[in-house]
C-alpha positions in Angstrom: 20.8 125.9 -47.3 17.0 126.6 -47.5 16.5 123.5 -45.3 18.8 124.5 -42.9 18.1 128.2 -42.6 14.1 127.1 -42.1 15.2 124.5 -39.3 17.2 127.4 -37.4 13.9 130.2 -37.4 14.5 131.8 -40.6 11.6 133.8 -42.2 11.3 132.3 -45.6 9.2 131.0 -47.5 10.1 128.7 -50.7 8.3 129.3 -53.7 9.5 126.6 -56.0 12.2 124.7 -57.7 14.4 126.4 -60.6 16.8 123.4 -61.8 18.4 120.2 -60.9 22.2 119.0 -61.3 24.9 121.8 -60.9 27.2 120.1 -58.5 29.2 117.5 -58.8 31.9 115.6 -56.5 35.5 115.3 -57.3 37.9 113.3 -56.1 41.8 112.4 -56.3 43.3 109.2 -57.2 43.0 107.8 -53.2 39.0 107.4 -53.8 37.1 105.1 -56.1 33.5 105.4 -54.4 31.3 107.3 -52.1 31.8 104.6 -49.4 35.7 105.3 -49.4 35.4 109.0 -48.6 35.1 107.3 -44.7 38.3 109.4 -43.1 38.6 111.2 -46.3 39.8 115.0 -45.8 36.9 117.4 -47.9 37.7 120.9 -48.9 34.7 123.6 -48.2 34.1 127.5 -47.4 33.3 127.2 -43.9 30.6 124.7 -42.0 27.5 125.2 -43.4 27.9 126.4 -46.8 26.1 124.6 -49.8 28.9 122.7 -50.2 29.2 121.2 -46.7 25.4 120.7 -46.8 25.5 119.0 -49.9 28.0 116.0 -48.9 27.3 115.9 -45.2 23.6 114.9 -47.2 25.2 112.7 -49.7 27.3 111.1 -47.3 24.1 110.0 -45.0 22.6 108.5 -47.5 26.0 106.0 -48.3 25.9 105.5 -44.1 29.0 108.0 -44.1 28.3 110.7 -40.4 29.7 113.7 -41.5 30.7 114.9 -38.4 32.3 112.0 -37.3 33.8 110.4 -40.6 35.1 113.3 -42.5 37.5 115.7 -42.4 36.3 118.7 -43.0 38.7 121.4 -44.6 37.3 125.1 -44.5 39.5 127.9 -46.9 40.8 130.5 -46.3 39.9 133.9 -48.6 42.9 134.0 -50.2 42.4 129.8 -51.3 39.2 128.4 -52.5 38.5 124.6 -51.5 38.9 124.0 -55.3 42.4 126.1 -55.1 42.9 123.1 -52.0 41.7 120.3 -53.9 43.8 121.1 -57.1 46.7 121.5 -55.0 46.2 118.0 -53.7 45.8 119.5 -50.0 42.2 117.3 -49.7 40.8 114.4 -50.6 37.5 116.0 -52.3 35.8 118.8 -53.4 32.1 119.5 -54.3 31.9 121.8 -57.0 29.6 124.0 -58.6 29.8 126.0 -61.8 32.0 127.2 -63.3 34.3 124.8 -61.1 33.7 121.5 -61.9 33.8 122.6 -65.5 37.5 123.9 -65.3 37.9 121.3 -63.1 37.7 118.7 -65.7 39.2 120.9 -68.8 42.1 121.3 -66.6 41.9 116.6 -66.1 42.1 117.3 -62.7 40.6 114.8 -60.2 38.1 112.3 -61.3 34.1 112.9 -60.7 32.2 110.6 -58.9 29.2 111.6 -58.5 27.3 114.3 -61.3 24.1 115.6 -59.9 22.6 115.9 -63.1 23.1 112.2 -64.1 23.2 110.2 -61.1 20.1 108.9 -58.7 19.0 110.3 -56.5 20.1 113.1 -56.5 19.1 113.8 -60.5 15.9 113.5 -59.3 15.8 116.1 -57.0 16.3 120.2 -57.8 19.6 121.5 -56.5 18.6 125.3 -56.6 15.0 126.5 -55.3 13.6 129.9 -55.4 12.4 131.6 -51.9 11.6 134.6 -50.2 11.4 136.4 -47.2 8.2 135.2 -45.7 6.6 138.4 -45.0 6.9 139.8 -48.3 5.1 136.9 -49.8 2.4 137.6 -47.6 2.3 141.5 -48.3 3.0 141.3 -51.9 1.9 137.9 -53.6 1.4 139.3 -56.4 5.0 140.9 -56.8 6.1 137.7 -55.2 4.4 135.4 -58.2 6.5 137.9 -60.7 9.5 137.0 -59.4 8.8 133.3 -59.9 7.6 133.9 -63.0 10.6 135.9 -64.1 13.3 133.2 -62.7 11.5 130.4 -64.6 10.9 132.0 -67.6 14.8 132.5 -67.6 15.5 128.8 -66.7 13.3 128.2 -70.2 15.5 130.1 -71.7 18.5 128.3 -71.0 17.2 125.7 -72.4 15.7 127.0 -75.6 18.7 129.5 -76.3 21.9 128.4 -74.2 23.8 130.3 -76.4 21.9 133.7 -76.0 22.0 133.0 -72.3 25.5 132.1 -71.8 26.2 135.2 -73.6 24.3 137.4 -71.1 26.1 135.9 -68.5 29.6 137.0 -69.7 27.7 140.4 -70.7 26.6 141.0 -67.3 29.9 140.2 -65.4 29.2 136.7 -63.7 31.8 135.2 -65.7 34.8 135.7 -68.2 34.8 132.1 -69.9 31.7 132.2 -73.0 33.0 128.4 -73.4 32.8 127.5 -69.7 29.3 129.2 -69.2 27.5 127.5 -72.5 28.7 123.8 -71.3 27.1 124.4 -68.1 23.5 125.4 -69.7 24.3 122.4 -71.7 24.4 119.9 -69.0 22.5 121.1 -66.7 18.9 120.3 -66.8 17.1 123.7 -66.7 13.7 121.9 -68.3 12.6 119.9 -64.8 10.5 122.7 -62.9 7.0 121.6 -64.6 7.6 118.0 -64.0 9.5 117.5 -60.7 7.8 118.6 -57.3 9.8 121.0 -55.1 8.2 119.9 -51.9 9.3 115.9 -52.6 13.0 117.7 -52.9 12.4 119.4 -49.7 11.4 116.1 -47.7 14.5 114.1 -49.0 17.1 116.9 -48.0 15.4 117.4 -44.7 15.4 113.4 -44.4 19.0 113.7 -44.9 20.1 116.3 -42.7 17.6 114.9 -40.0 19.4 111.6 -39.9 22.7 113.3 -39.2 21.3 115.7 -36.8 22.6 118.9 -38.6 18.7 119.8 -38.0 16.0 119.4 -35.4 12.7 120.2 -37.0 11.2 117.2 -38.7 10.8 117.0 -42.5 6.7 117.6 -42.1 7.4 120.4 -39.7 9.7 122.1 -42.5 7.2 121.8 -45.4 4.6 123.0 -43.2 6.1 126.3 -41.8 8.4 127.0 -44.9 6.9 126.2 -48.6 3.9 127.7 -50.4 3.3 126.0 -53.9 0.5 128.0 -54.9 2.0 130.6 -57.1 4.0 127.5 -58.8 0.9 125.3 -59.6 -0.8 128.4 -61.1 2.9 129.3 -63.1 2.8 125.5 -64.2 -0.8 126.0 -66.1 0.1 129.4 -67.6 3.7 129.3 -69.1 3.1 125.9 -71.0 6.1 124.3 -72.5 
């Protein structure tokens, strides 16, 4: 989303990377592999949300055009794409928590793909933190707070999943305690000291280049939409 909002003008600048692996793809019984999703109907919000980002990028990379060799599904309000997928009205779904987690307690469909365990895209952060470019340059110092804030959070889903699953359902974001703790379970909140955010940036952009969802080149991208500095001087302060 970042990648393609910076390709189409938008004033942002990312700050970092938060954590890596919250989606996952599912599939019914009719797919084995990422090369058989060729012709394959794919449930999604509507064109250009994360999840049709997502797979159009994971489709390049298995030689699979997105806009030619998919069929792409978009929900209405009243039905979700995982609503669709469950009711076996598409071929796939890419889901992020807490779907793919009531995805699979339910047994429905079979995962083949799990962002936080398969290469490459384990090695790459799913959710980055930006901001609106001109507040970074009026307020950096507000603007390195925030960073701070978010990553000191992701530490804590890793050092206290419990506590922090149990905020969540405090707060609102979610009813299931069970489904919210397996998520900060799997999903590997302990990567943003060793992982680089702009290497994440260059392989999405590579991807959504190559299928010409954007124009600007991956160097263009990291040039006119990143600033690492506040994270490089996070990374020496809040040691693990």
């Amino acid at each position: 989303m970042l990648v393609a909002g910076l390709d189409r003008g938008v004033e942002l600048t990312v700050l970092g990377g938060v954590h890596v692996g919250c989606f996952e793809l599912f599939v019914n019984d009719g797919s084995r592999s990422l090369a058989e999703l060729k012709g394959k109907s794919v449930g999604i919000t509507f064109l250009g949300s994360p999840g049709h980002l997502f797979l159009a990028a994971i489709a390049a990379h298995v030689g699979i055009d997105a806009g030619k060799d998919l069929r792409w599904v978009t929900s209405e309000q009243s039905t979700g794409p995982m609503e669709l997928f469950a009711a076996g009205k598409v071929d796939a779904f890419l889901g992020f928590p807490p779907d793919p987690q009531q995805l699979r307690g339910q047994q429905i469909g079979r995962v083949i793909l799990n962002s936080a365990l398969d290469r490459p895209w384990s090695q790459y952060f799913c959710c980055m933190l930006a901001a609106n470019r001109e507040f970074v340059r009026k307020y950096p110092i507000a603007s390195k707070a925030v960073l701070r804030a978010i990553l000191k959070a992701a530490d804590l889903c890793v050092s206290e999943p419990a506590r922090a699953a149990q905020r969540l359902v405090d707060g609102g974001f979610t009813p299931r305690y069970d489904y919210a703790l397996q998520t900060l379970n799997e999903v590997p909140y302990d990567k943003w000291r060793e992982y680089e955010p702009e290497d994440t940036v260059r392989f999405y952009a590579l991807r959504l280049h190559e299928v010409g969802m954007i124009k600007a080149s991956p160097q263009k991208i990291i040039a006119d939409g990143t600033d690492w500095g506040f994270l490089n001087e996070l990374k020496r302060e809040l040691k693990a």
